[in-house]
N, C-alpha and C positions, 0 to 999 in steps of 0.2 A: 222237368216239373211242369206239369201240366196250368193252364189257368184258374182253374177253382182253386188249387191248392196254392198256387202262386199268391193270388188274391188273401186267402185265410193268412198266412205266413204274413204276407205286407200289413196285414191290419193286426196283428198279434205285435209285431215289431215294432206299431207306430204306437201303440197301447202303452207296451211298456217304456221308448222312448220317452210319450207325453206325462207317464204317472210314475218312475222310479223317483224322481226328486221332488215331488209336490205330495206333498201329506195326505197321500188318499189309499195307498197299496196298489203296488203295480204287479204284487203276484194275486191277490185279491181278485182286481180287472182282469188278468190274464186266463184266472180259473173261469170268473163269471162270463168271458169272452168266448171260452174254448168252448163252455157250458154248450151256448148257440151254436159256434161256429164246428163242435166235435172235429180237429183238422184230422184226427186219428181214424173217420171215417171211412171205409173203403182201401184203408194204405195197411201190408204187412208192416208195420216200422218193428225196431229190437225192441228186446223187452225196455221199458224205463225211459224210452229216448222220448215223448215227449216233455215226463218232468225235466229231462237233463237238456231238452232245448230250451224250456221255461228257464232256467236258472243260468243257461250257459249265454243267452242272449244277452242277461242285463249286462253282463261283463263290455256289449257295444255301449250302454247306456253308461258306466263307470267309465272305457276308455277317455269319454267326454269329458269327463271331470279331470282326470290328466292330462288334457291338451290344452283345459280352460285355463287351468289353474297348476301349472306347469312350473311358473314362476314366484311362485305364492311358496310351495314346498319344495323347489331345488334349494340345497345346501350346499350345494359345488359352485357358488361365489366367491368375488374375491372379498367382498367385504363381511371380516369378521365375526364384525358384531352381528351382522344380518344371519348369518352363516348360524353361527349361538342359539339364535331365535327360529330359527325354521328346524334346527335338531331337536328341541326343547318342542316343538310344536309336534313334530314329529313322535317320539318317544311317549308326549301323551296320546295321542294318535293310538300307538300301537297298545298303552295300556287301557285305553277304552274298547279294543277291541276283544283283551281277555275274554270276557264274561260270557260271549256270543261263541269265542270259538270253542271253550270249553264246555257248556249247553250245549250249542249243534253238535259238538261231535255224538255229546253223549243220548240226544234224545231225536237227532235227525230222524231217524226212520220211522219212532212212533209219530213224528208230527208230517212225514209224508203218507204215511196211511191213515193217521185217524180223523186228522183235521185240516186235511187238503179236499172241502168240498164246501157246495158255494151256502151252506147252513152255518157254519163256521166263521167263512168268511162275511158276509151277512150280519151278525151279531155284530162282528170287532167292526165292521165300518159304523155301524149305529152308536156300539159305546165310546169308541173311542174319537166318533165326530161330538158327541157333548163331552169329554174331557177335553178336546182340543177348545172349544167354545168356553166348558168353563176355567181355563186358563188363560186364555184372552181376558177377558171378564177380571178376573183373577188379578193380573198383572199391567192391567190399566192403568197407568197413570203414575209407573212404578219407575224409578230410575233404572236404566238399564247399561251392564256393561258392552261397550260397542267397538271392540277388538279382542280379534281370538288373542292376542298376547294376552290378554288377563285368564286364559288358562291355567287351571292349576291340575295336578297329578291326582288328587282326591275328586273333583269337580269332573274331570275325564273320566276317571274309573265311574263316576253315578250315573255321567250321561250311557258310558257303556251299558250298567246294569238296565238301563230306561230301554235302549236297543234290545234285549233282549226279550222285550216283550213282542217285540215284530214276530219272535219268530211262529207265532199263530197267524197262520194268512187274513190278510184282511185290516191286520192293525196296520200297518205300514211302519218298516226302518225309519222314514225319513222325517215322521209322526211323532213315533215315540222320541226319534232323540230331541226333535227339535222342543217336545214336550219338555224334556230333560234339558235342555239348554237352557227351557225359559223358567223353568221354578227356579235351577238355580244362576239365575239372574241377567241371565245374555238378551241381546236383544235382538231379534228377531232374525238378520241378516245374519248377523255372530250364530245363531243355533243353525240355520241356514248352513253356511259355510261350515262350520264342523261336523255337520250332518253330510256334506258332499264330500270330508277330507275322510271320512271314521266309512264311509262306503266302498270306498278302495279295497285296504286290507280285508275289508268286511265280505265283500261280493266276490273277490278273487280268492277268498279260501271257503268261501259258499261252494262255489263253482270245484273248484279243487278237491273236497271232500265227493262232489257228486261224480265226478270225474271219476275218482280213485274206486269209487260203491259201483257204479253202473261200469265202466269201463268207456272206450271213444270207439269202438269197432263200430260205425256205420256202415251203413251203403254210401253209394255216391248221391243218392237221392238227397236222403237224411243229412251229408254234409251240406248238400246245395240248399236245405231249407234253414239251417245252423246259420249258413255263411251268410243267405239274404235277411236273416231276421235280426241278425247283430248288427250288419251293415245300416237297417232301416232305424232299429232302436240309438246305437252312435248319433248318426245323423239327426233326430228328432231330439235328439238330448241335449246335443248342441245347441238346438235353438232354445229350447224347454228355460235352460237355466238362466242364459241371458232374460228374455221375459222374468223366469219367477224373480228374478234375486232384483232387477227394475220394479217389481209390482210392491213385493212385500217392503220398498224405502216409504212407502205413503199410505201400503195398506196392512190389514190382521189378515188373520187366518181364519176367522169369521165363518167365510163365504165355504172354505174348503171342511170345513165341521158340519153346515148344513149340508153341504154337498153328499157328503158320506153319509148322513141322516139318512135324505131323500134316497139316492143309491140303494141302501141297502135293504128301505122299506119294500122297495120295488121288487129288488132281486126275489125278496122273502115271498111278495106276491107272487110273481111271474112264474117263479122254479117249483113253489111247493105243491 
């Protein structure tokens, strides 16, 4: 791997490290990144292998959340009752993921041709930085519940349903659920953290579905850029979420709704 290429890969990795878990779209940055940086330039790569490096990287970014929060979701304890409540945690887990896996399957390939480009992505940062703002706004001053054990089975499947609005680039996973966490009633860290637990399942049968569509027959090249941009995204993810999950105990989400504003006003100039 040559230097230019090297460099494009490290900054694609650290992209999606810094914005899979903060409410802004980290396939969004990834398109409007590539936009610039075109890594596809100059390279024979397989057909499809840069979508399936975009999607197959965040999985460095997810590993993070299982290392973080490792302890939070093992149910191979000896205590009981603990044991009870991480399966329960779990189970809603997996029925928030319904919604997303049965959509992707079914409209995966019209939404990586029609609305994988930075027009797309562009708008959903714009609209969906004022719904994030008017939900702030919104739930002000509003009692909130402040442990995922006050999850329920109905309450899971809505934030699911709210997750599937991600799957237009640009809105962000981690947007909508937390959107979906706070109308119905959680409070900010709580939509946070179920927003990193419902990412899991979520981004590991992302990946799995692209995996199965495009196939993994690389070159050695194409693994070597795979394996540096997982490794970089992991790593920056790590740090990412200690920060966000310290920020959001004193702060809103405010800052990250203008931020998408601004963002997208720009791209719209810049690209069109």
């Amino acid at each position: 791997m040559n230097l230019v290429l090297f460099i494009k890969v490290f900054i694609i990795g650290l992209v999606e490290g810094l914005t899979e878990f903060i409410p802004v779209s980290s396939t969004g940055h990834m398109i409007i990144v590539d936009s610039f940086l075109n890594m596809g330039s100059g390279h024979n790569f397989t057909a499809g292998f840069i979508e399936s490096f975009q999607v197959i990287i965040q999985l460095g970014a997810i590993l993070s959340v299982v290392v973080l929060f490792f302890n939070d979701l093992n149910p191979f304890i000896s205590d009981r009752e603990d044991s009870k409540k991480k399966w329960k945690l779990i189970s809603e887990i997996f029925v928030a993921v319904l919604p997303a896996a049965v959509l992707g399957y079914l409209f995966d390939d019209y939404i990586s041709e029609k609305l994988f480009n930075y027009r797309t992505v562009s708008i959903a940062l714009i609209f969906y930085g004022v719904v994030l703002i008017f939900v702030e706004n919104f739930s002000k001053n509003k009692d909130r519940l402040s442990s995922v054990s006050k999850m329920t089975y109905h309450k899971a499947l809505a934030i699911g349903l709210f997750q599937c609005l991600a799957m237009v680039p640009g809105t962000s996973r981690s947007a909508s659920t937390i959107i979906g966490g706070m109308i119905f009633g959680f409070s900010r860290a709580v939509a946070a953290e179920f927003s990193f637990f419902l990412a899991i399942p979520t981004m590991f049968g992302a990946s799995l579905l692209k995996i199965l569509k495009l196939g993994v027959d690389f070159s050695y090249l194409e693994w070597q850029i795979i394996s540096t941009g997982f490794i970089v995204a992991f790593a920056v993810a790590l740090f990412v979420i200690k920060v966000f999950m310290n920020y959001i105990k004193s702060k809103d989400f405010k800052f990250f709704g203008v931020y998408r504003i601004v963002l997208g006003i720009a791209v719209l100039m810049m690209l069109s």
